[in-house]
C-alpha positions as CSV (number, residue, x, y, z in Angstrom):
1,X,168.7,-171.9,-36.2
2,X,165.4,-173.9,-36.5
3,X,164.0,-173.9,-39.8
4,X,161.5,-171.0,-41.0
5,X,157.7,-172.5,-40.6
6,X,156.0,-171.0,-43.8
7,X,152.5,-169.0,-42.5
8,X,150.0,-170.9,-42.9
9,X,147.3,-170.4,-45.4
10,X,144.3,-168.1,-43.9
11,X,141.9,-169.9,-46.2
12,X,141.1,-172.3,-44.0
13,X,142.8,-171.4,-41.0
14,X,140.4,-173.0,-38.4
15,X,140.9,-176.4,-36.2
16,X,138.6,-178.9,-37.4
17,X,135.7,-178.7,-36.4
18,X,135.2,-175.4,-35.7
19,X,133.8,-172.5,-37.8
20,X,133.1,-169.1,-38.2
21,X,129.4,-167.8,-38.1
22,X,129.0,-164.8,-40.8
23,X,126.2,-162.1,-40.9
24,X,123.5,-163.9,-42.3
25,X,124.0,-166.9,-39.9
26,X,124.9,-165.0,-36.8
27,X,122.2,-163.1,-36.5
28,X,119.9,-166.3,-37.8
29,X,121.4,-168.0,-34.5
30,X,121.0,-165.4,-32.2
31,X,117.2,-164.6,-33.2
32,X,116.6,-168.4,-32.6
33,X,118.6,-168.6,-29.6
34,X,116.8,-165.5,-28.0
35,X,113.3,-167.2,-29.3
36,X,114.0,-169.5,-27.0
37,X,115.1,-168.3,-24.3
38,X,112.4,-165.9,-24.0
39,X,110.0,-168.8,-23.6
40,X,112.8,-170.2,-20.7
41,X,112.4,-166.7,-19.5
42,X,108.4,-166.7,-19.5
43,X,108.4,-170.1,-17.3
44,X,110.7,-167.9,-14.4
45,X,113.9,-169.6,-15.5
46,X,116.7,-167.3,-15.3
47,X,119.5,-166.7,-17.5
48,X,123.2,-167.8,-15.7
49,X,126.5,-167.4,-17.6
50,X,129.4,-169.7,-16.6
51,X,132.6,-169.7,-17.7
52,X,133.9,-171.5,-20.9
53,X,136.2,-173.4,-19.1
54,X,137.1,-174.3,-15.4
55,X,139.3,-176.5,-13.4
56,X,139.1,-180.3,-15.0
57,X,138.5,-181.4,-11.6
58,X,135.2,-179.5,-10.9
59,X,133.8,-180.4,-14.2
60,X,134.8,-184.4,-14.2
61,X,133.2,-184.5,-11.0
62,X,130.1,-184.0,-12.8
63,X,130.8,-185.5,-15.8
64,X,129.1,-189.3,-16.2
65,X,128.3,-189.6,-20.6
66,X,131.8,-188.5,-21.8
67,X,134.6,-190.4,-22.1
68,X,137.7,-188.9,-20.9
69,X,139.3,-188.6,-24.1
70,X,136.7,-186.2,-25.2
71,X,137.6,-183.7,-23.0
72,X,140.0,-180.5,-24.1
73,X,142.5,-179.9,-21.3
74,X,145.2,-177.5,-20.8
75,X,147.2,-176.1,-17.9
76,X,146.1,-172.5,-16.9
77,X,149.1,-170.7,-17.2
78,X,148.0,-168.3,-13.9
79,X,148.0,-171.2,-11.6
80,X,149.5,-174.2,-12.8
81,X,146.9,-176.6,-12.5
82,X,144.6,-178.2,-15.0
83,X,142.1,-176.8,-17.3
84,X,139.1,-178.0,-19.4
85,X,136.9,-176.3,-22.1
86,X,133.5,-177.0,-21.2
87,X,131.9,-180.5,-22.8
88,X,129.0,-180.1,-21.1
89,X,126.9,-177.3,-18.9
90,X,125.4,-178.9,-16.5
91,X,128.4,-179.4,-13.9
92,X,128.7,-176.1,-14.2
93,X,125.0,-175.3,-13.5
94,X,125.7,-177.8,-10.2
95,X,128.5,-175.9,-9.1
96,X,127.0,-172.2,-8.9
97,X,123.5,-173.7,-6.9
98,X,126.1,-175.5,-4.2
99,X,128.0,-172.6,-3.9
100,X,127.2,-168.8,-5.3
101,X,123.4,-169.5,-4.9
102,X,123.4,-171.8,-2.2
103,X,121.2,-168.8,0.4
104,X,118.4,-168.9,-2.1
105,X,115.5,-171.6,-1.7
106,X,114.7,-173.7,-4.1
107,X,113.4,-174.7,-6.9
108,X,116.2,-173.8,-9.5
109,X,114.9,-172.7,-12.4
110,X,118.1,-171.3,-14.4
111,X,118.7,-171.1,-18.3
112,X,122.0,-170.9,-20.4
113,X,123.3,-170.6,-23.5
114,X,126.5,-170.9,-24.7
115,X,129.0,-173.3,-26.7
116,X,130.3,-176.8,-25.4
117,X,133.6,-178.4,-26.7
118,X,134.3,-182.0,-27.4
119,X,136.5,-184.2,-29.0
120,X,134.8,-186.1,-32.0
121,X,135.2,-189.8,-31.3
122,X,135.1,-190.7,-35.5
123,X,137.6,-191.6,-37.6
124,X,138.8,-187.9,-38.1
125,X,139.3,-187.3,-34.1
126,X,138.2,-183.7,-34.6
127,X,136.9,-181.2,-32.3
128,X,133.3,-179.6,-32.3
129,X,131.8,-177.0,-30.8
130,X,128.0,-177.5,-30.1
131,X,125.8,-174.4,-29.7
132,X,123.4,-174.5,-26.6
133,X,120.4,-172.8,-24.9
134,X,119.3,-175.7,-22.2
135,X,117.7,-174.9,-18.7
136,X,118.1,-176.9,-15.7
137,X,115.3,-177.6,-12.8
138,X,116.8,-178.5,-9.5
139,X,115.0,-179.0,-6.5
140,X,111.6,-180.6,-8.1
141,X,111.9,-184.4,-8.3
142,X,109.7,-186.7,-10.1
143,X,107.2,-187.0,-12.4
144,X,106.3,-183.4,-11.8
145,X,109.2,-181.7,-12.5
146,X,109.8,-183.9,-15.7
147,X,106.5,-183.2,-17.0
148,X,107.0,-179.5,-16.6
149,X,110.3,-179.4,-18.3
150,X,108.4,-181.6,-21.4
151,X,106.1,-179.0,-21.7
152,X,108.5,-176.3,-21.6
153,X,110.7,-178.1,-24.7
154,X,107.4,-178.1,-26.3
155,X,105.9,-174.7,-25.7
156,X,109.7,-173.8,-27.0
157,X,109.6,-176.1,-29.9
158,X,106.3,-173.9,-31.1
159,X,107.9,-171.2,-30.3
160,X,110.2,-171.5,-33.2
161,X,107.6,-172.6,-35.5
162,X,108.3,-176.3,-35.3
163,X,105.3,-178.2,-35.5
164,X,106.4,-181.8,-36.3
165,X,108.8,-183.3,-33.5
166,X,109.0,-186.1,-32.0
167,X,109.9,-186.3,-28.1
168,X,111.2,-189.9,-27.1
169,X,110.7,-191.4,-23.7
170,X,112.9,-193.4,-21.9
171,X,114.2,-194.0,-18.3
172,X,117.8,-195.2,-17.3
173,X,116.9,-197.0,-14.3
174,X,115.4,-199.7,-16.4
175,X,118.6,-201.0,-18.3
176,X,120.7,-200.1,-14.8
177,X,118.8,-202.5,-12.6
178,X,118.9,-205.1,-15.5
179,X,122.5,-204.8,-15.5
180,X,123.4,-204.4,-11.8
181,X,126.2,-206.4,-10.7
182,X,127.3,-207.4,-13.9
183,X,131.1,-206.5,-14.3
184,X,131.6,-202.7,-16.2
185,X,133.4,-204.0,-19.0
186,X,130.3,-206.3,-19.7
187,X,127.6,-203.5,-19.2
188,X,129.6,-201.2,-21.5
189,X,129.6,-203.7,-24.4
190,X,126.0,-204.9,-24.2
191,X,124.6,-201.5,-23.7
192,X,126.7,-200.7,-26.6
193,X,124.7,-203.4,-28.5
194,X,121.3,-202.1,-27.4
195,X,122.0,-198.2,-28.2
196,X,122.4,-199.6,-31.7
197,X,119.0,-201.6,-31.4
198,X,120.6,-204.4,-32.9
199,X,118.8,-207.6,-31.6
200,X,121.0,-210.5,-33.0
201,X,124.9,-208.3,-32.0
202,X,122.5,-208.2,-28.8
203,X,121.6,-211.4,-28.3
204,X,125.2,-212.9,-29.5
205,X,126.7,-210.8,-26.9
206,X,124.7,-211.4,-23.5
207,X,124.1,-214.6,-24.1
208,X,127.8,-215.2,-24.5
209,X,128.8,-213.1,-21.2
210,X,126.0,-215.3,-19.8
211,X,124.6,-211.7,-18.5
212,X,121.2,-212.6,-17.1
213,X,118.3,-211.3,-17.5
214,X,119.9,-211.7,-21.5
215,X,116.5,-212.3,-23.3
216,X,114.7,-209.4,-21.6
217,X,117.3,-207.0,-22.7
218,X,116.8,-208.4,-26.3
219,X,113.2,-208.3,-25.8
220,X,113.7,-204.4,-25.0
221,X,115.0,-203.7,-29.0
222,X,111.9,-204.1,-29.8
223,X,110.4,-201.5,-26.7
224,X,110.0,-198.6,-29.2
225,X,106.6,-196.2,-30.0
226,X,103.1,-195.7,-28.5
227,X,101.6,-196.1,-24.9
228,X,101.2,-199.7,-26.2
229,X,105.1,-200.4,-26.1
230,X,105.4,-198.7,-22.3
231,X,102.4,-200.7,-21.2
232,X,103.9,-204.2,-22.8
233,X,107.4,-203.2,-21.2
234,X,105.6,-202.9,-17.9
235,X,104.5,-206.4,-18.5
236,X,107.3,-207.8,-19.5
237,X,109.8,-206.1,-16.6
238,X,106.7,-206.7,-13.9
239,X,109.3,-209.6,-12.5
240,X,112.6,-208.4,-13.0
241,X,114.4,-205.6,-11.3
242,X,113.3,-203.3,-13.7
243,X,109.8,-203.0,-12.8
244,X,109.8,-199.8,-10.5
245,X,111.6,-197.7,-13.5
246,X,109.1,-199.2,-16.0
247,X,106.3,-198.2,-14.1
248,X,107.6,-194.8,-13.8
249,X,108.3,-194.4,-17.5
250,X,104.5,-195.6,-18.2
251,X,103.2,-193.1,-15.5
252,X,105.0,-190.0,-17.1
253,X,103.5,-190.9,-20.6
254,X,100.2,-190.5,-19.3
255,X,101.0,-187.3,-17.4
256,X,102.6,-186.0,-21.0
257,X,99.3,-187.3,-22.7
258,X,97.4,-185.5,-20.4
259,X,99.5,-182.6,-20.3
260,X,98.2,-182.4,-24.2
261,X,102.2,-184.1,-25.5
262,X,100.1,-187.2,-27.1
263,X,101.2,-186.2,-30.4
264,X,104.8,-185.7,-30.1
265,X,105.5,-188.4,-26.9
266,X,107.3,-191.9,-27.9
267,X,108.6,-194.8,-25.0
268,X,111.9,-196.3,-25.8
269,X,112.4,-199.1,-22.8
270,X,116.1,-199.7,-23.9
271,X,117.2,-196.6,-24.5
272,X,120.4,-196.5,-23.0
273,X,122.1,-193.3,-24.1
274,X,123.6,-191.4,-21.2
275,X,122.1,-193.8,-18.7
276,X,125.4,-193.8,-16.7
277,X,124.8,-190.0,-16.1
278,X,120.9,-189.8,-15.6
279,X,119.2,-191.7,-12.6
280,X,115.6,-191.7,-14.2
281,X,114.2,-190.1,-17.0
282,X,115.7,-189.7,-20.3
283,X,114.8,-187.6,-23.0
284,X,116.1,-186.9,-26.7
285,X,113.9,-184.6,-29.2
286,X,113.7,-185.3,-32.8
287,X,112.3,-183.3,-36.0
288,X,112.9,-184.1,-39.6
289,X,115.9,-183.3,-41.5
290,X,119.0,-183.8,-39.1
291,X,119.3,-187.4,-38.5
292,X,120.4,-186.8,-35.0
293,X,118.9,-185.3,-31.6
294,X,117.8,-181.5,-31.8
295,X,118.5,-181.7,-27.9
296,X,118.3,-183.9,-25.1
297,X,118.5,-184.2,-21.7
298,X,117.1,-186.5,-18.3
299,X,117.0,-186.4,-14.7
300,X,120.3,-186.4,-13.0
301,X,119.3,-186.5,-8.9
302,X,122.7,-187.7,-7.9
303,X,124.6,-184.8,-9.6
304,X,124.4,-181.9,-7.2
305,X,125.9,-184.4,-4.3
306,X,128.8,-184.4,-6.0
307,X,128.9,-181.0,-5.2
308,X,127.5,-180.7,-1.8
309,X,124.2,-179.8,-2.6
310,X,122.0,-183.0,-2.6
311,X,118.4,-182.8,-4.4
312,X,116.9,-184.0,-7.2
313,X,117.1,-182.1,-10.3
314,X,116.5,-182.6,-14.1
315,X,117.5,-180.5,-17.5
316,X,117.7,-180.1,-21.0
317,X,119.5,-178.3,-24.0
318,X,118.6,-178.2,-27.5
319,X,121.4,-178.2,-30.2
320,X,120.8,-175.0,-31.9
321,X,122.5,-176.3,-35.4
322,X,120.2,-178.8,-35.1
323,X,117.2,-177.2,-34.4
324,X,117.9,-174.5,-37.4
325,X,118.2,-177.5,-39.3
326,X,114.9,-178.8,-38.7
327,X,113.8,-175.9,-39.2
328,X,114.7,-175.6,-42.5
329,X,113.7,-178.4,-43.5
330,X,110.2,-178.1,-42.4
331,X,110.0,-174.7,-44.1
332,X,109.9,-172.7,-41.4
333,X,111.4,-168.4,-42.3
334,X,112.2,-166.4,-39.7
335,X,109.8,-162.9,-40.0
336,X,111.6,-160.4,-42.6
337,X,113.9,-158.0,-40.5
338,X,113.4,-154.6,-41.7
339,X,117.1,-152.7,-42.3
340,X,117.3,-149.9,-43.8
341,X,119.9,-147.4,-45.6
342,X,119.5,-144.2,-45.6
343,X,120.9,-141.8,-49.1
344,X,122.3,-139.1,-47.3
345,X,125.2,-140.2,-44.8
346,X,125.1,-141.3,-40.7
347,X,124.4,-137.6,-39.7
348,X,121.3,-137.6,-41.8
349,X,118.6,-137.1,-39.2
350,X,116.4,-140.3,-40.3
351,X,118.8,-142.1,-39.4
352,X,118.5,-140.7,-36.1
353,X,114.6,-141.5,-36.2
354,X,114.8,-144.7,-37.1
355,X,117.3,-145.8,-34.8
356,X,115.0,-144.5,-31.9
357,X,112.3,-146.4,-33.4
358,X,114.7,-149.4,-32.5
359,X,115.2,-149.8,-36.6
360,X,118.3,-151.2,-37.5
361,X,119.8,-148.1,-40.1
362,X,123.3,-146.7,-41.5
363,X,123.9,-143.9,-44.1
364,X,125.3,-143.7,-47.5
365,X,126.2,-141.5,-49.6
366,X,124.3,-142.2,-52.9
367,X,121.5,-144.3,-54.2
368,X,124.1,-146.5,-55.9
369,X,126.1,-147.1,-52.6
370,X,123.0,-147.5,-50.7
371,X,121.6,-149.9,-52.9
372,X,124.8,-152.3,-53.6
373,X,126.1,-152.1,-49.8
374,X,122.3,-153.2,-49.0
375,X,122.5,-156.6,-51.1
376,X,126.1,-157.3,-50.1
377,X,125.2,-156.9,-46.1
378,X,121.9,-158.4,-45.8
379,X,119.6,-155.0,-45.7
380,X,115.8,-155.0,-46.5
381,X,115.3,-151.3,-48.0
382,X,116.9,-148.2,-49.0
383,X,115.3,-144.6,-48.1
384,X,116.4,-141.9,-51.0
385,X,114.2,-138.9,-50.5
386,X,110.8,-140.2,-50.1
387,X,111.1,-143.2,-52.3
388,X,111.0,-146.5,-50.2
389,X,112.8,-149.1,-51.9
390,X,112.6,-153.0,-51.5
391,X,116.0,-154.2,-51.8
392,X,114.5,-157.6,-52.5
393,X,112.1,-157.0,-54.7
394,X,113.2,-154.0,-56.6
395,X,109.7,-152.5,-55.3
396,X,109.5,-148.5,-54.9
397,X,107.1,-146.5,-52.9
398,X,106.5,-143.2,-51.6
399,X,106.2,-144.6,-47.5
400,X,109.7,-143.4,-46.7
401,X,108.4,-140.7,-44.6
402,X,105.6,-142.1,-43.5
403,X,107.9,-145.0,-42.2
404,X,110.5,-142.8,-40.8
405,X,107.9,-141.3,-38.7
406,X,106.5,-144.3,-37.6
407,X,102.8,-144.0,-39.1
408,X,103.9,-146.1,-41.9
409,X,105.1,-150.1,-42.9
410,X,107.1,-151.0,-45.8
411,X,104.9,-152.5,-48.1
């Protein structure tokens, strides 16, 4: 007989890398998530939901940032073949407008949330799961439909209450025609060098590879901030092969300027994250606190002909950990929610009222109950009689009818 496997301890009974969500955080996640997509909504982008996995070989045809390795595969028992839990949306997104919406015209304006899965790369070689609400624009190419989705993560951005964020600029085509021809291995370790913006690794590298165009790629380190830096890359690209995508980065700065993004825009000329995925524009959002993107995105026209559906598209998700975080840390609190308990049990008619009022409310028995279930679960007020009572606060009132009936707000 094989040996007994003790159970294993429920304490911590999750892979790494994942995690549960309780009350408190849920329902913090879904009223940002739903903030959100509201504004997605208010712009006509409709809300899709694909699956959380699919065949691996409709998603890697889409796939272009991920390493292989990062991908969570399994054989679906049903048929055999090969599975993967979703690293990224966007294939998926691809997949529906070549096929189930193919009879509609475009533009696609579509909106998603949901979770992607990836294997960490670090030392640890977890997983994570990354929360999501993105949208995707297919159909519009060009500045225009970049400069509409800019404005759409801003308008969401405000949306939240975010004020202070910081939306960087860059475009892949510059770094790709800079390294065109050069052999794969090559490109992957200098771009490597100039994702980390580190000038001297940089310079060490190309100019031992003999890459050309070597000191312009160093010079682009140093590509970072205003209109100035996009204007000075133009310059300084105005003879390479580069000068086409430079000019096109500089031209959608002044469309976000005058689209009234002048205090959050930023150019980065080497920014070179994702650039094997996007075709032009790249974009990563930033806010104090998390040290890393609160979302990202770019324009990806090559995608949908993977899938039979050529046309230029462009799209972009926000990291919803991320974004809570920068919330937080700039202070922002969601509006109170008002929850209430009612003293007298779930067939007590004000429970009734209230939950017709669209007011979140349960019974309990006794003032006691009410009062110790309401601190332990998150509630803003108990109702015993006509007393009102601010579970927060300890503050009593005589509203509870009034509020019950609708002609009254907890004070």
């Amino acid at each position: 007989m094989p040996p007994e496997i003790p159970p294993r301890s429920l304490e911590h009974p999750l892979p790494g890398g994942m995690r549960d969500l309780l009350p408190e955080e849920a329902r913090g996640r879904r009223a940002l998530a739903k903030c959100v997509l509201d504004r997605f909504a208010l712009a006509g982008f409709a809300l899709v939901t694909p699956p959380a996995f699919e065949f691996a070989e409709v998603l890697e045809r889409g796939l272009g940032t991920l390493d292989p390795a990062e991908v969570l595969r399994f054989v679906e028992p049903e048929s055999g073949e090969v599975a993967a839990l979703r690293p990224d949306v966007t294939p998926q997104i691809a997949r529906m407008i070549a096929t189930r919406l193919h009879d509609r015209p475009p533009p696609y304006r579509l909106a998603y949330e949901g979770t992607v899965l990836r294997r960490r790369s670090g030392r640890a070689r977890k997983h994570r799961q990354i929360p999501q609400v993105g949208v995707e624009l297919a159909g519009v190419g060009g500045t225009e439909g970049d400069i509409d989705l800019l404005a759409l993560a801003a308008d969401a951005l405000h949306a939240t209450g975010l004020r202070a964020f910081t939306i960087d600029l860059g475009n892949a085509g510059i770094v790709r025609a800079l390294l065109d021809g050069v052999e794969a291995d090559v490109a992957r370790d200098v771009s490597h060098a100039l994702a980390q913006k580190d000038e001297g690794a940089l310079r060490e590298r190309a100019e031992d590879l003999r890459v050309p165009f070597a000191s312009t790629l160093c010079e682009l380190v140093r590509m970072h901030g205003g209109r100035d830096a996009a204007a000075e890359g133009c310059r300084l690209l105005a003879s390479t092969p580069a000068a086409a995508p430079a000019a096109r980065l500089l031209e959608l700065f002044d469309a976000a300027v005058a689209r009234g993004l002048g205090d959050h825009v930023r150019a980065d000329l080497g920014d070179v994250r994702g650039f094997a995925y996007y075709t032009g524009t790249i974009v990563h959002l930033y806010a104090p606190g998390p040290g890393e993107a609160i979302g990202a995105g770019g324009r990806y026209d090559e995608l949908l002909a993977r899938f039979g559906a050529p046309m230029p598209a462009m799209g972009f998700a926000f990291d919803l950990d991320s974004l809570a975080w920068a919330l937080r840390a700039a202070g922002v609190t969601a509006e109170r929610e008002i929850r209430v308990v009612v003293v007298g049990g779930e067939a007590d008619a004000r429970v009734q009222r209230l939950r017709a009022r669209s007011v979140t409310a349960v019974g309990a028995r006794d003032r006691a109950t009410a009062l110790a279930w309401a601190r332990a679960w998150g509630f803003s007020h108990v109702i015993d009689g006509a007393t009102l009572i601010d579970v927060e606060t300890g503050g009593v009132s005589d509203d509870a009818v009034g509020f019950v009936e609708g002609t009254a707000r907890p004070r």
